[in-house]
Backbone as numpy.savetxt, mean C-alpha at the origin, in Angstrom:
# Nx Ny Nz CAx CAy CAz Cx Cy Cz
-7.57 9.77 -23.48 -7.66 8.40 -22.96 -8.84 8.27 -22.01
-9.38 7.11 -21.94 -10.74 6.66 -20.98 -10.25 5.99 -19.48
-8.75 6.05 -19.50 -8.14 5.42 -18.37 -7.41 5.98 -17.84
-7.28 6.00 -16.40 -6.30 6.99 -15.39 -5.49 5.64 -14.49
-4.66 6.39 -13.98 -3.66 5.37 -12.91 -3.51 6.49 -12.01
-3.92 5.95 -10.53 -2.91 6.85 -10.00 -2.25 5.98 -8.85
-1.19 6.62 -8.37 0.19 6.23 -7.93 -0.17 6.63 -6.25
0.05 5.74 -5.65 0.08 6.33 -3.87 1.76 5.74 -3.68
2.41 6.90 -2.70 3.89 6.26 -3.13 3.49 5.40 -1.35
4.75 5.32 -0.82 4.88 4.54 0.70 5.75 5.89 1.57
6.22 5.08 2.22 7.24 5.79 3.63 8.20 6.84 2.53
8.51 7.82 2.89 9.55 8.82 2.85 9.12 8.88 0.96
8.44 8.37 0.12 8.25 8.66 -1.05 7.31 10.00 -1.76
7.11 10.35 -2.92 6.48 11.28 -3.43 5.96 11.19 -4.61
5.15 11.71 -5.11 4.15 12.08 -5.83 4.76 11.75 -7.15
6.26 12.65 -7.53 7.13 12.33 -8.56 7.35 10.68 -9.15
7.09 9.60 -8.01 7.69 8.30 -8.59 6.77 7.74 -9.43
5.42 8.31 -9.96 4.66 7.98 -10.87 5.34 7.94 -12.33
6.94 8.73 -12.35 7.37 8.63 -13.51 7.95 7.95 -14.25
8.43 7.18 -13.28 9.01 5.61 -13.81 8.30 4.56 -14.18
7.10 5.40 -13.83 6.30 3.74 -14.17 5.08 3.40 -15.18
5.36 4.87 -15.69 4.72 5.63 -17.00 5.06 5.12 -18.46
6.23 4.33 -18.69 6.31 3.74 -19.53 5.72 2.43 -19.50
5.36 1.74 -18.87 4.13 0.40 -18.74 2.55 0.89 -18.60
2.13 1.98 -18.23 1.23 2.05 -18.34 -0.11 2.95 -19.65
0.99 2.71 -21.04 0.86 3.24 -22.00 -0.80 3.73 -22.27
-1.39 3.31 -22.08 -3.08 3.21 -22.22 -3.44 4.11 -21.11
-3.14 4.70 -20.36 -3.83 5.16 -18.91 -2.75 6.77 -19.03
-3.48 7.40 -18.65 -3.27 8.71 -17.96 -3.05 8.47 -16.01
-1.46 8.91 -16.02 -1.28 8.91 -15.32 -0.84 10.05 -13.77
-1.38 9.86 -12.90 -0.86 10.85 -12.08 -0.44 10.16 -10.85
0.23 11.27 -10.07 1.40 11.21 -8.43 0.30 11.60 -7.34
0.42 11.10 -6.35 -0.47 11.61 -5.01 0.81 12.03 -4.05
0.14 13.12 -3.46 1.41 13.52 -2.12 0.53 13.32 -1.15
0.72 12.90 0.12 0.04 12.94 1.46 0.76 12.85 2.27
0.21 12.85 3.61 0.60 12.86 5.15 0.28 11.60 5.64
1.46 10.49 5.75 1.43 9.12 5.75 1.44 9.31 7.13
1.55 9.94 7.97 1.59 9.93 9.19 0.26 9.76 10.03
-0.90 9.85 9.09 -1.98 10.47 9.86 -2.85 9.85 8.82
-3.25 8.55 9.17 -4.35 8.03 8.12 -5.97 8.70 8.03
-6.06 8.96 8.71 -7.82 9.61 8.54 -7.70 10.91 7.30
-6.11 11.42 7.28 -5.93 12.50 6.17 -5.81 11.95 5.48
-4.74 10.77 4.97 -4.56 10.34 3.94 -5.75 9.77 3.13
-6.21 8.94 4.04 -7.35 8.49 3.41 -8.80 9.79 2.70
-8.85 10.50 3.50 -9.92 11.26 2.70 -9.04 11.94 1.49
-7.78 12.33 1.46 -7.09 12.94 0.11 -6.83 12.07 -1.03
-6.98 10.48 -0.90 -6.93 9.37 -1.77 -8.48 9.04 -2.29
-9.21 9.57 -1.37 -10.90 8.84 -1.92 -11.15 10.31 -2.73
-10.72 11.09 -2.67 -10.92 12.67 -2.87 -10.68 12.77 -4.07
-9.49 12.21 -4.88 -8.40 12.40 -5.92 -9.10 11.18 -6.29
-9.52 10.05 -5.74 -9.96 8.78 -6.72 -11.43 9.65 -7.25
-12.18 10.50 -6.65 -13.61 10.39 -6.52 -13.54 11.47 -7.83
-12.61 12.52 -8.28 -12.13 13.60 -9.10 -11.81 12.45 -10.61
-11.13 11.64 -10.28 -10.56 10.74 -11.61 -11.83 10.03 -12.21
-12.15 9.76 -11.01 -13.62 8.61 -11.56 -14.63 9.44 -12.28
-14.62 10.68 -12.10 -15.80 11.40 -12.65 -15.48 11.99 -14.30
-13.47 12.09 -14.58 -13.46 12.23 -15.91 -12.87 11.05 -16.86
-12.70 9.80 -15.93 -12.42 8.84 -16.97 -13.49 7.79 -16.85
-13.23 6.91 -17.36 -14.18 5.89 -17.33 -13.83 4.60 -16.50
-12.11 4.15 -16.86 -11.73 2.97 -15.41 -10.81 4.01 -14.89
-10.84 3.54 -13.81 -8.96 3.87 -12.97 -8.98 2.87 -12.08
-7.23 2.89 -12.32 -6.79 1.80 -11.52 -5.51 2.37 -10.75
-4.87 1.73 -9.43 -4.20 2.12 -8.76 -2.45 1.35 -8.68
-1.77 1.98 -8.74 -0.36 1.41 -8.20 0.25 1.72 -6.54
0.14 1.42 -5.49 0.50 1.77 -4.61 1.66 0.73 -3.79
2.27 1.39 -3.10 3.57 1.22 -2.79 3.68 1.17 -0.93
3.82 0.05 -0.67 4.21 -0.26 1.01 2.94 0.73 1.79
2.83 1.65 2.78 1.48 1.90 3.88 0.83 2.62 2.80
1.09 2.88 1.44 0.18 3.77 0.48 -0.81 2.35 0.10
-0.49 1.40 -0.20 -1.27 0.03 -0.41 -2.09 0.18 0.99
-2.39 0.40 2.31 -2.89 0.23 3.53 -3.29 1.41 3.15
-2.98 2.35 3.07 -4.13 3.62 2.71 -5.01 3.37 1.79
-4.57 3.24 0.39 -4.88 3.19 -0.42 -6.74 2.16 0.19
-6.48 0.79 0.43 -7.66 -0.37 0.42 -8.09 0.53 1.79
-7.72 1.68 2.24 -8.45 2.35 3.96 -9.54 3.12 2.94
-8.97 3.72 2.27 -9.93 4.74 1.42 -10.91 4.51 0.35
-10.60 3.50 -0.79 -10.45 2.76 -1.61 -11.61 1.52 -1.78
-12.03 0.76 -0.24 -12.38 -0.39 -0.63 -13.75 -0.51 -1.28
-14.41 0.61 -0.85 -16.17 0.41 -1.28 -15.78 1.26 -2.68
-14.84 1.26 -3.89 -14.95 1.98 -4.60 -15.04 1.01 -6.00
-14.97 1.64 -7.19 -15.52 1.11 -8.23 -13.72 0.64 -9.04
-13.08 0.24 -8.22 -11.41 0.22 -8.67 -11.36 -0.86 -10.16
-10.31 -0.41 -11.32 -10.58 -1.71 -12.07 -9.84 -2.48 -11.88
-8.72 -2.03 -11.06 -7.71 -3.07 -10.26 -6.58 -2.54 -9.80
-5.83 -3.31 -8.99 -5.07 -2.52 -7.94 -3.72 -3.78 -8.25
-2.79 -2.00 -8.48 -1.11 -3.24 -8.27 -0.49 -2.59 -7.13
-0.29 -3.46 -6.38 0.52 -3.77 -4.58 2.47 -4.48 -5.11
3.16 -3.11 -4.36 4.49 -3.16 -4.43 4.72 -3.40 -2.72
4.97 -4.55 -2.30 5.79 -4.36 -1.07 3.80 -3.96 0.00
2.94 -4.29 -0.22 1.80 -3.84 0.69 1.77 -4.45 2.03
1.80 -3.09 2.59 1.32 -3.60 4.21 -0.31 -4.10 4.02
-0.75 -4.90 4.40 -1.88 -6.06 4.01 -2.41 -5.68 5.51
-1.80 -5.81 6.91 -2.61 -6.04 8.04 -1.54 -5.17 8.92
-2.08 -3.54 8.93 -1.55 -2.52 10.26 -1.48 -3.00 11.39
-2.82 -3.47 11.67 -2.40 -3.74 13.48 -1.69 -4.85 13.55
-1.05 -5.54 13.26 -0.76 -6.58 13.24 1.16 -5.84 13.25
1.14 -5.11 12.48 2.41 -4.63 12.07 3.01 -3.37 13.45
1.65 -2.96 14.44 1.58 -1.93 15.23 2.13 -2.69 16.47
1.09 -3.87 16.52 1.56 -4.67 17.95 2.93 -5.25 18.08
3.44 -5.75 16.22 5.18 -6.67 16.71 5.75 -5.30 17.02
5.73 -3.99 17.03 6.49 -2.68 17.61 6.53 -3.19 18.44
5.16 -2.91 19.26 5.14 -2.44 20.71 5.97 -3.72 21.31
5.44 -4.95 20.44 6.56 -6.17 21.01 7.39 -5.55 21.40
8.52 -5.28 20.31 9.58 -5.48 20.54 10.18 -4.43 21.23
9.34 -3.34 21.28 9.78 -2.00 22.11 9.67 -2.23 24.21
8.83 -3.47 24.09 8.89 -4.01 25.69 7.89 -2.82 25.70
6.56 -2.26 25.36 5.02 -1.50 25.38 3.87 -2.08 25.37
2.95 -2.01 26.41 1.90 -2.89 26.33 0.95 -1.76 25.91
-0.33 -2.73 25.73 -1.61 -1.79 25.25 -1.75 -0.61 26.39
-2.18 -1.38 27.48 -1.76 -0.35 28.96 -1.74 1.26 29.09
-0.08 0.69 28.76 1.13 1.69 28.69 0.60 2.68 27.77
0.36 2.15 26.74 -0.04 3.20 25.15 -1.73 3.89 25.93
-2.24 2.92 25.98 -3.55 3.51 26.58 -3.13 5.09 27.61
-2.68 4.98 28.43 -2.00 5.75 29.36 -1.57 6.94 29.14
-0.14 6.66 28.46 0.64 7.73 27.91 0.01 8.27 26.68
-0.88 7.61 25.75 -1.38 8.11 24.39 0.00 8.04 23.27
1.11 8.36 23.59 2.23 8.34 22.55 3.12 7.96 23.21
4.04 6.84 22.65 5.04 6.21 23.35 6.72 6.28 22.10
7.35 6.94 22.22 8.61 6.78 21.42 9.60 5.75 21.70
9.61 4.68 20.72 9.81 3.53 21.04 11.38 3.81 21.02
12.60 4.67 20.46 14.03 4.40 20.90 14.30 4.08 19.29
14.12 3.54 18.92 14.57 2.97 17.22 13.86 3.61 15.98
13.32 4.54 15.90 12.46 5.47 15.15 11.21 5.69 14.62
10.62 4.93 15.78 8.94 4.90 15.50 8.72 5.22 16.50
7.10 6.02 16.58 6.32 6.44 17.21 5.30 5.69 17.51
4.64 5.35 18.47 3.45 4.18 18.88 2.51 5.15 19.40
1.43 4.99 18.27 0.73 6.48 18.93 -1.08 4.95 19.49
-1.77 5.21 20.36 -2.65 4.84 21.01 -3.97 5.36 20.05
-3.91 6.44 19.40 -4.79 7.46 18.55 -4.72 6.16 17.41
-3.88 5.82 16.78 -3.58 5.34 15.31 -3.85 3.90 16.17
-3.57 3.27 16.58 -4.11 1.81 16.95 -5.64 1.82 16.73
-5.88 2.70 17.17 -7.64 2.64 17.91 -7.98 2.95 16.33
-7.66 3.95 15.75 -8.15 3.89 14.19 -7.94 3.40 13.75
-7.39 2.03 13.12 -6.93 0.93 12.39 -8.01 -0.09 13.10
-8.10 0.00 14.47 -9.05 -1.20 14.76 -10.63 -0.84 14.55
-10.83 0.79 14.43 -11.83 0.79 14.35 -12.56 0.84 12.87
-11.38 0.35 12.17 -11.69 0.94 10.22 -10.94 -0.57 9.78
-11.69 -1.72 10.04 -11.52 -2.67 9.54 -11.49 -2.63 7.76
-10.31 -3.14 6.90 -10.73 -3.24 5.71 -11.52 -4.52 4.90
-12.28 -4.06 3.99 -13.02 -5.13 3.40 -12.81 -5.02 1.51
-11.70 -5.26 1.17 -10.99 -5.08 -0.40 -11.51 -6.06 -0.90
-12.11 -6.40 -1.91 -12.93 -6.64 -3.10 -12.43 -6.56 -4.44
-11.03 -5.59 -4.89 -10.68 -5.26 -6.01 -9.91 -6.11 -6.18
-9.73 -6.76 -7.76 -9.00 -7.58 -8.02 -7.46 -6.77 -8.06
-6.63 -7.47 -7.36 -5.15 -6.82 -7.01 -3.83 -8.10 -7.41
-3.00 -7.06 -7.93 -1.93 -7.98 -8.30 -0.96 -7.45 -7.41
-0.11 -8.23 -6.82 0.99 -8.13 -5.77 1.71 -8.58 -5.65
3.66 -7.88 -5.35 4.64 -7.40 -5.59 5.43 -7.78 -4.24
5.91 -8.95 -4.05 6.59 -9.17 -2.73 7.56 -9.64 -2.25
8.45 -8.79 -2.13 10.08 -9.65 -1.53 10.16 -10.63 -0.70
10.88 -11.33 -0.91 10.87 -12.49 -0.24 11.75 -12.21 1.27
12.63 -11.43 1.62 13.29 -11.20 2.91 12.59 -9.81 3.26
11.24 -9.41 2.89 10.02 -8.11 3.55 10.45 -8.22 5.17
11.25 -7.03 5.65 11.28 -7.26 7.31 9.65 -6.68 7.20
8.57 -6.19 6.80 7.55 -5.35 7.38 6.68 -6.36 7.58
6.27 -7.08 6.36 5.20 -8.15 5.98 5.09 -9.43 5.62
5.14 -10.14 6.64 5.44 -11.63 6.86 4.83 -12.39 5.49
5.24 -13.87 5.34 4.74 -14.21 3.89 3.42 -14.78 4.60
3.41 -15.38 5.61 1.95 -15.84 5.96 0.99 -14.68 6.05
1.52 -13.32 5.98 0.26 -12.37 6.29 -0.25 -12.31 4.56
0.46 -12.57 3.94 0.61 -12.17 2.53 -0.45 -13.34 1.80
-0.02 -14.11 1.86 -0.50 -15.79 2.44 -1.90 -15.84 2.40
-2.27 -15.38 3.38 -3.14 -15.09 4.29 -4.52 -13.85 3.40
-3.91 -13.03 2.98 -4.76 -11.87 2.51 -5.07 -12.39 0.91
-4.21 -13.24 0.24 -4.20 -13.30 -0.89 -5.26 -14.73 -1.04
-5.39 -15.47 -0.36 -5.94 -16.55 -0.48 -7.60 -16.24 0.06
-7.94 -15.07 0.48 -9.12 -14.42 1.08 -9.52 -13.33 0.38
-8.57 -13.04 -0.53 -8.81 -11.99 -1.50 -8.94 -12.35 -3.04
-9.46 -11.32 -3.87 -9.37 -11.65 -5.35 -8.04 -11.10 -5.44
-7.16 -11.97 -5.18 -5.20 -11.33 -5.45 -4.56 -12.44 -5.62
-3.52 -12.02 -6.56 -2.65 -12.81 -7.07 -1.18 -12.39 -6.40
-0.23 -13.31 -6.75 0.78 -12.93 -5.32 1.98 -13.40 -6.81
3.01 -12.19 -6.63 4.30 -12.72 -7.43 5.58 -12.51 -6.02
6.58 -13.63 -6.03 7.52 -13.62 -5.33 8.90 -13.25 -5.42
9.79 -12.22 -5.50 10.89 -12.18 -5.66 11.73 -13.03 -4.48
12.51 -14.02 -5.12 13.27 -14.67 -4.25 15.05 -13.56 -4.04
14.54 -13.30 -2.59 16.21 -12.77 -1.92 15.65 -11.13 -2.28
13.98 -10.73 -2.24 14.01 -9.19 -2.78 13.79 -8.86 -1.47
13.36 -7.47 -1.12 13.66 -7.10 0.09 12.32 -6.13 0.44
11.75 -5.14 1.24 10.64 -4.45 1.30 10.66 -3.73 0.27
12.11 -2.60 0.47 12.05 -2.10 -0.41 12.91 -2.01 -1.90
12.21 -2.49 -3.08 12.34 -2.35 -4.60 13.80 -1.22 -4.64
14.66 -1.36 -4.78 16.02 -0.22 -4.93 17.23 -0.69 -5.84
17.90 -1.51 -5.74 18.82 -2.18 -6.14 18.52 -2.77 -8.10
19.04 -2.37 -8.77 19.22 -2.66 -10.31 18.35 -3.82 -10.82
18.92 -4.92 -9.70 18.07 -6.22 -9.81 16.55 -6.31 -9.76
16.16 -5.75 -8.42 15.15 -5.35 -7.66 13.85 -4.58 -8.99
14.60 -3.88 -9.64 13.86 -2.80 -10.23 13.61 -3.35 -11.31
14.48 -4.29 -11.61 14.36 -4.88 -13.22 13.20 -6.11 -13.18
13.27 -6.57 -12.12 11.87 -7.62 -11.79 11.07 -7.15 -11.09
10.91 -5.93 -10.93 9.81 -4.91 -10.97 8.69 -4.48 -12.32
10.03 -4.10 -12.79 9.48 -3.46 -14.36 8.64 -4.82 -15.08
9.22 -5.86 -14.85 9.49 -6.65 -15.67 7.97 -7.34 -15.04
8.09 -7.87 -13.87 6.62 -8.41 -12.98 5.17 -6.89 -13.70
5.44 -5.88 -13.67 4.20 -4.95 -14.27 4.31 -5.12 -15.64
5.36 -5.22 -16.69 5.09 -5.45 -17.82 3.88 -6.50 -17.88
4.38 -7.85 -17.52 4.04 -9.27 -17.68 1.95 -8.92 -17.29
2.28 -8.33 -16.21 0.83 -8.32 -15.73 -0.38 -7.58 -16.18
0.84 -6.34 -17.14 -0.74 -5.34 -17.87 -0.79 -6.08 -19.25
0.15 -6.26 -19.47 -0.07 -7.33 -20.71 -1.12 -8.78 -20.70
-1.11 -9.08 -19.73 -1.87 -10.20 -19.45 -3.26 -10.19 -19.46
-3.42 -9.03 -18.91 -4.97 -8.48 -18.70 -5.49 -7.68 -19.57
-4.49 -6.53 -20.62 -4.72 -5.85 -21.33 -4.32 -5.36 -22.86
């Protein structure tokens, strides 16, 4: 085949979930990425690394990425030659998603400045390191992207969505009552069903 896919999963995911999604992408050679979502400056060079390896033995590749793997993914990704990008659940705007924490954790910039790492009590970490790299690695995405978005997303507001898609070459599909994360029978079936519709459309 002249076409590759590869898969960036999200939070607590792996490399393996490229396998479900191997039956829609019949035309493409597909592979799994594993990384350290914790620590974007890694992730990102192991995603441009593995794109920069694909690009040299196929001819397109295109990406599926899944919740902060979509924010990695366009961190690493954007100056690249992509033939298009499908967004499940994408965090669209980090800092934006860094500061309602610290909101709600009662943490100012300050504070983070100060301490450098702040453990907010509810299971995030507010690190001062990762702010400052997100603000200092503005993204500039260019790839035409199709995107995957629950309608009750606690992560990613619809105006951010809104917002990125109307400034971007992206198209926006809505699950009404879906949630961040894709799990539930329903969920998965207008999953499958939203990527059928869309490689078909284009391909």
């Amino acid at each position: 085949m002249n076409k590759a896919l590869l898969y960036i999963h999200g939070m607590g995911g792996n490399a393996q979930e490229v396998e479900q999604y191997k039956p829609f992408f019949v035309n493409y050679d597909c592979y799994g990425l594993d990384f350290d979502i914790f620590n974007p400056s890694e992730a990102r060079e192991i995603i441009r690394n593995t794109f920069e390896d694909l690009n040299k033995r196929y001819k397109k590749v295109s990406i599926l990425a899944n919740s902060i793997g979509a924010y990695f993914s366009m961190l690493a990704l954007q100056n690249s030659n992509l033939e298009k990008a499908f967004f499940i659940s994408p965090i669209l705007d980090m800092e934006k998603i860094i500061l309602d924490i610290m909101k709600s954790a009662g943490v100012t910039e300050n504070e983070l400045f100060e301490k450098g790492e702040i453990d907010t009590g509810f299971g995030e970490k507010l690190s001062w390191k990762y702010l400052s790299y997100v603000r200092d690695n503005p993204i500039n995405w260019n790839v035409e992207t199709e995107i995957l978005y629950g309608e009750n997303d606690n992560l990613t507001s619809i105006d951010t969505v809104n917002n990125f898609v109307k400034n971007h070459n992206a198209n926006l599909t809505v699950m009404k009552n879906g949630e961040h994360c894709f799990h539930t029978p329903e969920q998965m079936e207008f999953l499958y069903k939203w990527l059928t519709r869309k490689i078909e459309r284009k391909y």
